[in-house]
Every structure is written in C-alpha cells, then in structure tokens.
N, CA and C atoms as a LAMMPS dump frame, in Angstrom:
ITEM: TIMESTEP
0
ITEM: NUMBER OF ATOMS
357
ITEM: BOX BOUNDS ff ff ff
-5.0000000000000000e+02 5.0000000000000000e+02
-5.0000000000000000e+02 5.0000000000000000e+02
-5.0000000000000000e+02 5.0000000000000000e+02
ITEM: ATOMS id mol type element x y z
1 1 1 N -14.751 -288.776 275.294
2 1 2 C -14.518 -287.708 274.327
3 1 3 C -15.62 -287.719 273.276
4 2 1 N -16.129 -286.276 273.069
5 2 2 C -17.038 -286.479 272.16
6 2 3 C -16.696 -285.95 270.8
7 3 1 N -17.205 -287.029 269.601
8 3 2 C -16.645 -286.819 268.498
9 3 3 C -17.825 -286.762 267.689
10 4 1 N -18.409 -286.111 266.66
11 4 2 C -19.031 -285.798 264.891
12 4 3 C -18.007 -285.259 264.35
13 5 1 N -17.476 -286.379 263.302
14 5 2 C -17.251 -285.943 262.124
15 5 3 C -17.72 -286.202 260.528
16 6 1 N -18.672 -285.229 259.951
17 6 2 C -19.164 -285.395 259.063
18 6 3 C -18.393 -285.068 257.467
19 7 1 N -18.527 -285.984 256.703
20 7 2 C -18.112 -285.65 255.423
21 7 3 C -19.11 -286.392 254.178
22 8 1 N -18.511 -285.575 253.065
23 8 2 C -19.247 -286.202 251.793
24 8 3 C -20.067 -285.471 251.141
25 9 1 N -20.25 -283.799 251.697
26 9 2 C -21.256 -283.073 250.936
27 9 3 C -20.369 -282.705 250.036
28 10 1 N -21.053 -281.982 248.74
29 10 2 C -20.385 -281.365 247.858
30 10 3 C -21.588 -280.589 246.578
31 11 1 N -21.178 -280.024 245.52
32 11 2 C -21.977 -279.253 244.618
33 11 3 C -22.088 -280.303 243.741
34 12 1 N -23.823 -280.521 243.974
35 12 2 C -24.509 -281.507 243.049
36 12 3 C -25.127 -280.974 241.804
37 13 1 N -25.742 -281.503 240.263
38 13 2 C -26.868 -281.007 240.071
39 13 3 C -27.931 -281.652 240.955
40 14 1 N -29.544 -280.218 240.173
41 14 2 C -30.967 -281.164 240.58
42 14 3 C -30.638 -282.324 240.098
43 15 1 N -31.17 -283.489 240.939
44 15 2 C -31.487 -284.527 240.196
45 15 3 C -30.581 -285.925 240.519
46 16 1 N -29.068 -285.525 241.282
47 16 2 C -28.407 -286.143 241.56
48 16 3 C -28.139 -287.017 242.926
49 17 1 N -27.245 -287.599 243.004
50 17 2 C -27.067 -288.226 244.701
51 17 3 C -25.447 -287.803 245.314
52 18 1 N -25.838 -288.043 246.292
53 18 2 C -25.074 -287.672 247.241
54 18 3 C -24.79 -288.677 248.392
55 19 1 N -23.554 -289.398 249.032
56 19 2 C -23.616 -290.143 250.199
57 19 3 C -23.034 -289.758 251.255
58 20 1 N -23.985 -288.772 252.137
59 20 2 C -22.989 -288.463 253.657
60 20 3 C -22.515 -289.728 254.225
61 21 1 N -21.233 -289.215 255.022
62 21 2 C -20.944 -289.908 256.431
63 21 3 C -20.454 -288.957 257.696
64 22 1 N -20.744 -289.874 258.359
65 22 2 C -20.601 -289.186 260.099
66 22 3 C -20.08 -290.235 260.662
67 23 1 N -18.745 -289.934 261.271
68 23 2 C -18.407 -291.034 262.454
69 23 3 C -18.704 -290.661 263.92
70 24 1 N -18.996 -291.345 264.669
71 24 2 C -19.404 -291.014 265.982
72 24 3 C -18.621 -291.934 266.888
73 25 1 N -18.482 -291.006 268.577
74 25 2 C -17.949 -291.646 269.13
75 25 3 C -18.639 -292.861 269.722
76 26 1 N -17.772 -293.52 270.207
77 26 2 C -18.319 -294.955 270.375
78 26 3 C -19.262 -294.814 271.569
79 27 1 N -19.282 -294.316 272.684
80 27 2 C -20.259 -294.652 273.614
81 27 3 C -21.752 -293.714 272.697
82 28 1 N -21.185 -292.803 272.495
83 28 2 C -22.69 -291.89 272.004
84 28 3 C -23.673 -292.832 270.411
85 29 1 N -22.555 -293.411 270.152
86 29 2 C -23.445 -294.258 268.699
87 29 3 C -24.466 -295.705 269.111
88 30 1 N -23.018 -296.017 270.316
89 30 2 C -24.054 -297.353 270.78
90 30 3 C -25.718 -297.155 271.321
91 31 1 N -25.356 -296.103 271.743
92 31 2 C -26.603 -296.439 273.066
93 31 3 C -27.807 -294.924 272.272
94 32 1 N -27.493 -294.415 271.335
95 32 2 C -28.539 -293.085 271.14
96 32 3 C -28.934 -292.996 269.872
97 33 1 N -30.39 -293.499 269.602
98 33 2 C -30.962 -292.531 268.412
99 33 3 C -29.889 -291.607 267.696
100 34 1 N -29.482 -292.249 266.114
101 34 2 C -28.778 -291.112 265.486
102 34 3 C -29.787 -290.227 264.866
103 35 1 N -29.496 -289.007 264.425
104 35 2 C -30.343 -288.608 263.153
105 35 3 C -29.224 -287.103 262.625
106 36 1 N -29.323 -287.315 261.282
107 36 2 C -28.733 -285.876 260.154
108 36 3 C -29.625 -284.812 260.333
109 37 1 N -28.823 -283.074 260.578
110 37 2 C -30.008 -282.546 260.288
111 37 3 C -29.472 -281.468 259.43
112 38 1 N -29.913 -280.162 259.195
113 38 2 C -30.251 -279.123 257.786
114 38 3 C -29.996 -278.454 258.358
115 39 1 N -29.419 -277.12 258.534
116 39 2 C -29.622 -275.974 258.371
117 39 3 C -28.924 -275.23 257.178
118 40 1 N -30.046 -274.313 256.644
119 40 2 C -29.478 -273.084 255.776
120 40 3 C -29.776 -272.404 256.288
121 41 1 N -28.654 -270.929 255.457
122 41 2 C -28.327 -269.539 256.212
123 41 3 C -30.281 -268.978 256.542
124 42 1 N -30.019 -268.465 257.916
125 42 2 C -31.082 -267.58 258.733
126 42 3 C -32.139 -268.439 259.096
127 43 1 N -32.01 -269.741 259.007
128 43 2 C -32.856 -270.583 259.644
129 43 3 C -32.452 -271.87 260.643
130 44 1 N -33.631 -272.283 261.911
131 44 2 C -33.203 -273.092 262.501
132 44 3 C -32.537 -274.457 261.655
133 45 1 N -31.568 -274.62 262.513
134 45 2 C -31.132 -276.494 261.909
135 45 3 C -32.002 -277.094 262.224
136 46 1 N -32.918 -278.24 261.624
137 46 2 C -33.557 -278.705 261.526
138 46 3 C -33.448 -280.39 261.243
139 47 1 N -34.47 -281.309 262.104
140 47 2 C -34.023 -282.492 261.6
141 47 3 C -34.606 -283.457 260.287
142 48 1 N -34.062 -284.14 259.354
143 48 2 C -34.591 -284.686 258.27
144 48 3 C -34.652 -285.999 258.751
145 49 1 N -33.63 -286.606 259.493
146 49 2 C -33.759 -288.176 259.165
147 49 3 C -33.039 -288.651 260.7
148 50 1 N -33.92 -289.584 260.932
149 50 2 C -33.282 -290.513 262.207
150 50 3 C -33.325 -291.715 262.159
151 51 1 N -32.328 -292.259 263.048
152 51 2 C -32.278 -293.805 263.235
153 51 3 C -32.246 -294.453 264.636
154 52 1 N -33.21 -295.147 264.972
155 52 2 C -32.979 -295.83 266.123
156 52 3 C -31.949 -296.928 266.554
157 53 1 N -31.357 -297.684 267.272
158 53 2 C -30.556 -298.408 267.921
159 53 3 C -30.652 -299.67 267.316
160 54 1 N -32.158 -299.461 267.113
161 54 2 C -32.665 -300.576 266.803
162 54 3 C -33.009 -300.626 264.853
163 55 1 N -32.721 -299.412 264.309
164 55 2 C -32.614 -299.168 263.031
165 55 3 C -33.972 -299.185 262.439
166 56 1 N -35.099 -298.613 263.486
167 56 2 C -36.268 -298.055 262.846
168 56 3 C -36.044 -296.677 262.576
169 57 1 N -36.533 -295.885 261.116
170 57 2 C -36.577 -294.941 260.797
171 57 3 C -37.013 -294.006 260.473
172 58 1 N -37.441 -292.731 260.649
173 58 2 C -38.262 -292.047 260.346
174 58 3 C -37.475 -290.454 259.62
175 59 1 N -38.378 -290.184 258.701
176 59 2 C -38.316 -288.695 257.626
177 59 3 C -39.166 -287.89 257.468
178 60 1 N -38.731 -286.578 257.572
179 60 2 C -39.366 -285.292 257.334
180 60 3 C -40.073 -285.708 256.017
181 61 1 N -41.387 -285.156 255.695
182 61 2 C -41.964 -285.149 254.486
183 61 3 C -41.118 -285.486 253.203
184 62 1 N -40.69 -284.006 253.579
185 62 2 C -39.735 -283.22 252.217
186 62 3 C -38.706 -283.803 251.531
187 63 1 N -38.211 -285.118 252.246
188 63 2 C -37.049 -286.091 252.065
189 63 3 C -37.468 -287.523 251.86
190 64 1 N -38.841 -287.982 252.391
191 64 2 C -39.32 -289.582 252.304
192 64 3 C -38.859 -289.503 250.938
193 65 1 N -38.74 -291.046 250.753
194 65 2 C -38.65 -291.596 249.365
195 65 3 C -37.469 -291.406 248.643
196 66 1 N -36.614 -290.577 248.911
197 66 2 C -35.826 -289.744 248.28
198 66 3 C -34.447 -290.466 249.045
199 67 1 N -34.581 -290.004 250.293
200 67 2 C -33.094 -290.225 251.461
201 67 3 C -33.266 -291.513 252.316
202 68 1 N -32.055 -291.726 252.47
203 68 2 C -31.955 -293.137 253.469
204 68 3 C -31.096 -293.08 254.695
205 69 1 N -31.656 -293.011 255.486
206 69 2 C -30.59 -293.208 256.382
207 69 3 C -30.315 -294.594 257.378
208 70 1 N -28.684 -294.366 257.537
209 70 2 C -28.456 -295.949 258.098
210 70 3 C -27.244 -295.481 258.839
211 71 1 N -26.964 -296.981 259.424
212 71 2 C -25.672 -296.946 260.706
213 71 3 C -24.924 -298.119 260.586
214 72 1 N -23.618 -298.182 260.461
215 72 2 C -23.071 -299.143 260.845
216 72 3 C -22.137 -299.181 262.12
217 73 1 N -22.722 -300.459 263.062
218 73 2 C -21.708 -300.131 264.347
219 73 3 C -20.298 -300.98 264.377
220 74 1 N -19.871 -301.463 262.983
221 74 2 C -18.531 -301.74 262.845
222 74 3 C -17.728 -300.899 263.179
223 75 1 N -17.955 -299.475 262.371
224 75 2 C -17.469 -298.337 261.851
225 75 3 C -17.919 -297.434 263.079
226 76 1 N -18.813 -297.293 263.851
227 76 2 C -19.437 -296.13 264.291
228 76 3 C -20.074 -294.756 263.34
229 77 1 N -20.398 -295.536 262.503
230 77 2 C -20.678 -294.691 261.581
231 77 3 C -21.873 -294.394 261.167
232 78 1 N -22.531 -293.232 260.891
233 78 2 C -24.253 -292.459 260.055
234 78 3 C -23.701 -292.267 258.966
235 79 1 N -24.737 -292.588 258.174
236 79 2 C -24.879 -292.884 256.37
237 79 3 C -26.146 -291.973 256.416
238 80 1 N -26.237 -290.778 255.044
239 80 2 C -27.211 -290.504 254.523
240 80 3 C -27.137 -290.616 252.907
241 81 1 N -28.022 -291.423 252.322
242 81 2 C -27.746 -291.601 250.756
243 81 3 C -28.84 -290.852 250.403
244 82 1 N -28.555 -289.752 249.713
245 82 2 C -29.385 -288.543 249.27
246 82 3 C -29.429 -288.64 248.017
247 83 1 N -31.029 -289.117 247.012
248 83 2 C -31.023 -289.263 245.847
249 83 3 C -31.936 -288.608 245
250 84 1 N -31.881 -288.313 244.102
251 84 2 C -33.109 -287.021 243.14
252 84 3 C -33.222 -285.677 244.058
253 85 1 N -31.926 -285.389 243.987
254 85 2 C -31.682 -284.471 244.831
255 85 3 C -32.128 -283.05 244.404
256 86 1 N -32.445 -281.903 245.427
257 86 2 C -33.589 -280.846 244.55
258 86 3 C -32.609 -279.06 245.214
259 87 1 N -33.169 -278.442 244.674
260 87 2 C -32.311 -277.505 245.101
261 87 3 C -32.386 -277.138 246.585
262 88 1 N -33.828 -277.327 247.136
263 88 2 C -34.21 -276.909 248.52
264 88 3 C -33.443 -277.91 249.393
265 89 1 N -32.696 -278.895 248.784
266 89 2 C -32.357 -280.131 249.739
267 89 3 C -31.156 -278.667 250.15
268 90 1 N -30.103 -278.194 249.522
269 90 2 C -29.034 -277.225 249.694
270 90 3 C -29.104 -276.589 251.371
271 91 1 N -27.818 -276.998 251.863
272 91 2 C -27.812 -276.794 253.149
273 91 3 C -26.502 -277.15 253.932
274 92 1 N -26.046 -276.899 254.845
275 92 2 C -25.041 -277.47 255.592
276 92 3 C -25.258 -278.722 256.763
277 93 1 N -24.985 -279.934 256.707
278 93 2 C -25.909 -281.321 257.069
279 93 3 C -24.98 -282.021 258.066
280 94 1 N -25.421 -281.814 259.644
281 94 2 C -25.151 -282.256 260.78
282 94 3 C -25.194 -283.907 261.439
283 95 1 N -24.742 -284.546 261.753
284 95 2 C -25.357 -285.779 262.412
285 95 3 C -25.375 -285.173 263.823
286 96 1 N -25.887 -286.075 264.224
287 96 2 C -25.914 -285.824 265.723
288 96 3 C -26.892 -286.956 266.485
289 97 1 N -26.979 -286.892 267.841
290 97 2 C -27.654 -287.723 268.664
291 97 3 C -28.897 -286.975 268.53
292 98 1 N -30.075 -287.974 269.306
293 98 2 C -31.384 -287.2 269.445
294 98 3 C -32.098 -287.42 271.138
295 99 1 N -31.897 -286.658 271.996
296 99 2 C -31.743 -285.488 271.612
297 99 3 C -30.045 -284.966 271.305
298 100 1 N -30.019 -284.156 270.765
299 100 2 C -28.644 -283.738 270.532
300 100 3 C -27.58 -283.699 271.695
301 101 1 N -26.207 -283.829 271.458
302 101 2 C -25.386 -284.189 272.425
303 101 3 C -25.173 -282.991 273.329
304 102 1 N -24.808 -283.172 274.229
305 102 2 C -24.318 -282.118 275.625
306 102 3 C -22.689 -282.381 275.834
307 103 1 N -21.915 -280.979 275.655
308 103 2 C -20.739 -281.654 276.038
309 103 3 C -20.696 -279.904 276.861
310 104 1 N -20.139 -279.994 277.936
311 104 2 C -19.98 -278.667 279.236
312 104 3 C -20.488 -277.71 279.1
313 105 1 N -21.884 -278.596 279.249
314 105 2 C -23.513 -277.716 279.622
315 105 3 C -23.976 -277.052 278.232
316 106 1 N -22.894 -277.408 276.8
317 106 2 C -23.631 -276.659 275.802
318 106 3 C -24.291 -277.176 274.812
319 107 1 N -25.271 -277.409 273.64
320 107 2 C -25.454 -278.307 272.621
321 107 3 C -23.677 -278.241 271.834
322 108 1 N -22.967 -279.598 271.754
323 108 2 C -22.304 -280.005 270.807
324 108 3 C -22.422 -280.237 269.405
325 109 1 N -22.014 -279.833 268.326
326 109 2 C -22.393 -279.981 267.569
327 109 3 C -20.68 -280.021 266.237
328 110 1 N -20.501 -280.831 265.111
329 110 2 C -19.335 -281.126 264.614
330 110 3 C -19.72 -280.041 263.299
331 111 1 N -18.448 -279.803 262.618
332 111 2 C -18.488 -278.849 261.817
333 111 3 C -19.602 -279 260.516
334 112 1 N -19.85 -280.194 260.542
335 112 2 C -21.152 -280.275 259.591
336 112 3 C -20.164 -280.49 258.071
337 113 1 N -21.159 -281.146 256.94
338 113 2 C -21.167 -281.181 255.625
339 113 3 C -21.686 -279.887 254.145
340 114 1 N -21.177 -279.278 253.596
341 114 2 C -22.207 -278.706 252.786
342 114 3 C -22.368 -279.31 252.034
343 115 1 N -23.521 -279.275 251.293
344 115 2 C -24.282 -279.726 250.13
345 115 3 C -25.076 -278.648 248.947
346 116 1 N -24.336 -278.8 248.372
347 116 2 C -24.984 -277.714 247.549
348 116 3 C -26.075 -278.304 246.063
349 117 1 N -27.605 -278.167 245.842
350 117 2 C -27.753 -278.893 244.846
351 117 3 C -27.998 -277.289 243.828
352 118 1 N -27.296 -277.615 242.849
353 118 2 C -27.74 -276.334 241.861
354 118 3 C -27.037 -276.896 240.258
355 119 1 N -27.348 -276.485 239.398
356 119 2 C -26.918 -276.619 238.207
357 119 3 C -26.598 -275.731 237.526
C-alpha cells in the first residue's frame, strides 16, 4: 500500500521557520531516494530537496543554506526544517520518492502541505 502523508505547513511571516513532515510507507522509504517538492498555482511541481538512503543531500539554489532535509527510518518519516523563510518559498510542499512513485500506471502523489510565507 502506498502511503504520503504530509503535514506541518502553515501561514508564516518572511523571515520565519517552518518544520514539514511526511510519513512514508515502509517498503518505499527503505529502499528510495526521498525528496520534498513545490508547486505553486500555474506552475510545474518542482523539486527543492532530496535525500539519499544513504542521507547524502542535495538543494535547489533557491533553498541551500536556508532548508534541511532529513529522514528518520524509526518513524518512516521526511523532515523539512525550513528557516529565514521568504515569500517565494509560498507553495503547496509534496514528499515523494525520486523518481516519484507509480501506483496503477499513474504518478502518485499525497495531498501535500501548504505553506504560506507572507506578513
């Protein structure tokens, strides 16, 4: 059974933090590259942040320095700690596998987080 469930976005100011979570199902967390991704309205979702198995990581420009992402496989769980947060960060924020999951032939995808940064 395949499971994303993401929580933890909410209306930030600039400037603030934020800590997603995503639980994942257990076979898809063990064995796959996690990574969070972005989309806002009229544009592709897009990815910011991934994590390997092995918990090497890599970030979009626009987010280094700023965001962290991590996993714990106690929990089955993706962590994004989003900090000095800016208005362009504003978006609705996915976990997912990479490449993204397949569940009967379609991209899967869980209802996602919003995040809103504005003041």
């Amino acid at each position: 059974q395949v499971q994303l469930v993401e929580s933890g976005g909410q209306l930030v100011p600039p400037g603030g933090s934020l800590r997603l979570s995503c639980v994942v199902s257990e076979n898809i967390f063990r064995t796959n590259t996690m990574a969070w991704y972005r989309q806002v309205p009229g544009k592709e979702r897009d990815l910011v942040a991934q994590i390997t198995t092995g918990s090497i990581r890599k970030y979009v420009n626009a987010v280094a320095g700023r965001f962290t992402i991590s996993r714990d496989a106690a929990t089955n769980s993706v962590f994004l700690q989003m900090n000095s947060l800016k208005t362009e960060d504003t978006g609705v924020y996915y976990c997912n596998s990479v490449p993204v999951m397949i569940s009967e032939s379609r991209p899967y995808w869980g209802h996602g987080t919003q995040v809103t940064v504005s003041s």
